[in-house]
C-alpha positions in Angstrom: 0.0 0.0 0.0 1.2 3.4 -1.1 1.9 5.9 1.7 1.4 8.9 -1.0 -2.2 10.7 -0.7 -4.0 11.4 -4.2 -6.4 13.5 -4.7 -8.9 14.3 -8.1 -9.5 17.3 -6.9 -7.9 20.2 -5.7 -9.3 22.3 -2.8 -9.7 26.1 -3.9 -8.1 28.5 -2.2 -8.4 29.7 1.0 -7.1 30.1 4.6 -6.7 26.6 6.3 -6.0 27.1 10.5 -6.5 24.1 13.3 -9.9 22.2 12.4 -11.1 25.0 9.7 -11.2 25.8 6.2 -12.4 29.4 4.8 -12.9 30.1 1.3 -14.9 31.8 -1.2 -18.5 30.8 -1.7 -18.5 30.9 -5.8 -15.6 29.0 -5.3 -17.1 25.8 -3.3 -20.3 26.0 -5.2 -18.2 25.7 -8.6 -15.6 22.7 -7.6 -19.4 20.8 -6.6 -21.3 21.7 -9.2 -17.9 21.0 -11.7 -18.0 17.5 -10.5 -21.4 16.5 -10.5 -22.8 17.4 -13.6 -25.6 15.4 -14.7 -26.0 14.6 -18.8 -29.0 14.4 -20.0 -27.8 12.8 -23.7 -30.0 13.5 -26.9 -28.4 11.5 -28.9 -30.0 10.9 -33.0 -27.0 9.1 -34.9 -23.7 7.7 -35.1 -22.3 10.1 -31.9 -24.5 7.8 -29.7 -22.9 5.1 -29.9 -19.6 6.8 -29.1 -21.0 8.0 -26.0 -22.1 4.6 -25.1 -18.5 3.7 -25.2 -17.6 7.1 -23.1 -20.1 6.1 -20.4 -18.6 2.3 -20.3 -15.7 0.8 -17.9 -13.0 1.7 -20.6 -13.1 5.6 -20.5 -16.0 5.8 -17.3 -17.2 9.2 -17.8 -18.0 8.7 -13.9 -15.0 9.7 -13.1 -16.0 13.2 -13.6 -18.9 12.9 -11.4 -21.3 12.2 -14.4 -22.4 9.0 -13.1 -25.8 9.5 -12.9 -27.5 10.0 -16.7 -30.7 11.5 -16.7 -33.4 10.9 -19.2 -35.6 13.5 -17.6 -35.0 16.8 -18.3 -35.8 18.0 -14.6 -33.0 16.4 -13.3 -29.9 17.1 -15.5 -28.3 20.0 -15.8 -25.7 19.1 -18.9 -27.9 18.8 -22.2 -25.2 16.6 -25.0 -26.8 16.7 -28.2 -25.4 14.1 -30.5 -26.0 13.3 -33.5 -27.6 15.1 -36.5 -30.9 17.2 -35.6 -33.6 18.3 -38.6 -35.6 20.9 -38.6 -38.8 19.5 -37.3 -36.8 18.2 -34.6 -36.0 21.6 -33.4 -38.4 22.7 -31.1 -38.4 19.5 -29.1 -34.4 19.9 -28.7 -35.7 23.2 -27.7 -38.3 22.0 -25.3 -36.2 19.9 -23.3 -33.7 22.8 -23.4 -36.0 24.8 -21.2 -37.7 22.0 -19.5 -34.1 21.7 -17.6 -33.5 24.0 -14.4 -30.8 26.7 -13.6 -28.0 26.0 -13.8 -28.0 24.2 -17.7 -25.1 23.4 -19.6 -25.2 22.6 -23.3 -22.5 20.3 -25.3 -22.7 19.8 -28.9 -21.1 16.4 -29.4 -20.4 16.1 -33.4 -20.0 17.7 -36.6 -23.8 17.8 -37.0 -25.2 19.0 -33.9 -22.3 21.4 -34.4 -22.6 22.4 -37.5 -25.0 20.2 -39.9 -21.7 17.7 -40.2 -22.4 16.7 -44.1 -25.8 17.1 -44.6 -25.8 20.8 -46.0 -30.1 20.5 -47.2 -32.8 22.0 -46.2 -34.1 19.6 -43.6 -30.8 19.5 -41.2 -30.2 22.0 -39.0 -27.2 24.1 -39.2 -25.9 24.0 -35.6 -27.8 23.5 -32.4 -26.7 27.0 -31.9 -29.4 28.0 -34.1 -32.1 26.8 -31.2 -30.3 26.8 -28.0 -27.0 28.8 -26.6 -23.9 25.9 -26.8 -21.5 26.2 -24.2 -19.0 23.5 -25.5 -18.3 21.9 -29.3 -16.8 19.0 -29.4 -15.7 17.9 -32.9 -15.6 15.1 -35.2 -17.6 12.9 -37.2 -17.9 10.9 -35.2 -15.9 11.8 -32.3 -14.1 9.7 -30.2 -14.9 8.8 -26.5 -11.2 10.9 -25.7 -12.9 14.0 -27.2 -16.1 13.6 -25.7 -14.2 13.1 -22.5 -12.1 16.3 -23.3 -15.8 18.1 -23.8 -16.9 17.6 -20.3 -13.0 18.1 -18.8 -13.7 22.0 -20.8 -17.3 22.3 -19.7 -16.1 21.3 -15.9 -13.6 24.5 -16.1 -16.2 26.7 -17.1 -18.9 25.8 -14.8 -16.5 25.8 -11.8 -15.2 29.1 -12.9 -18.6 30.9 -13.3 -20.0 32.8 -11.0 -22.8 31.8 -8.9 -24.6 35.2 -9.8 -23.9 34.6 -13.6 -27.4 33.5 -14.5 -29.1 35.9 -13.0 -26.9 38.8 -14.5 -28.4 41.1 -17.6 -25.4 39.5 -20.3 -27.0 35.8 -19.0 -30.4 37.6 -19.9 -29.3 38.8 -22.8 -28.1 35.8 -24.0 -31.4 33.7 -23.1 -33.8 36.9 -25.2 -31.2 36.5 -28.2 -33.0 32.9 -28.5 -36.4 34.2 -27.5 -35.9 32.2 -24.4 -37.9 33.8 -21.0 
């Protein structure tokens, strides 16, 4: 047995004395809310089976804290749309979207939920970005379970980095009325 201590995580700053730990709030809330993100996956195609293979013992996306995979919107907060979406399948993409509570991450796993991958007609959508606001873009056609992996890794170090006053600030507003979003 190894007399080394490892640890995934590293505590955020703060002053450490005799049986106490003092930090910032927006710090604590992000390092638990970084590592316990819950994916709600929407996958369509190809990109679903790749995230079969992320969520398996070989790459265990549970590692990161995303154990748990919701199929009810109400209780995920990290939307990952993969695959490729049409047009009539649009406002359901949407209506999950808001059917999730604050705080919601979105990653766009794929050239098509990205972009429209290869299908450039008139039935694909061009980019979930057209519907909903994408926080990470994960590329590849179809990616592999590394880069999904690598996905969450970003979206982790943007959600424990954000402010806990972010969503309810006029730019986060801003955002949400650019998409007719209330």
């Amino acid at each position: 047995m190894s007399d080394s201590k490892t640890t995934m995580v590293a505590p955020p700053e703060g002053v450490v004395g005799e049986g106490f730990f003092a930090t910032k709030l927006n710090d604590v809330v992000g390092l638990a809310r970084a590592n316990s993100l819950w994916p709600l996956p929407f996958a369509t195609s190809c990109c679903g089976i790749e995230f079969m293979a992320t969520m398996a013992s070989h790459y265990d996306l549970a590692r990161f804290g995303s154990e748990r995979v919701s199929f009810s919107p109400r209780q995920a907060d990290m939307l990952m749309v993969m695959g490729t979406i049409s047009k009539k399948m649009a406002p359901i993409l949407r209506q999950v979207y808001e059917q999730m509570s604050e705080p919601r991450w979105v990653i766009a796993v794929g050239a098509c939920a990205s972009s429209g991958g290869i299908f450039d007609t008139y039935s694909v959508l061009q980019g979930i970005d057209k519907v909903i606001p994408v926080d990470v873009y994960v590329p590849g056609c179809p990616p592999r379970p590394e880069q999904i992996v690598d996905g969450v890794m970003k979206l982790q170090e943007i959600v424990k980095n954000e402010s806990v006053r972010r969503r309810s600030s006029p730019e986060y507003q801003e955002l949400l009325a650019s998409y007719n979003i209330k």
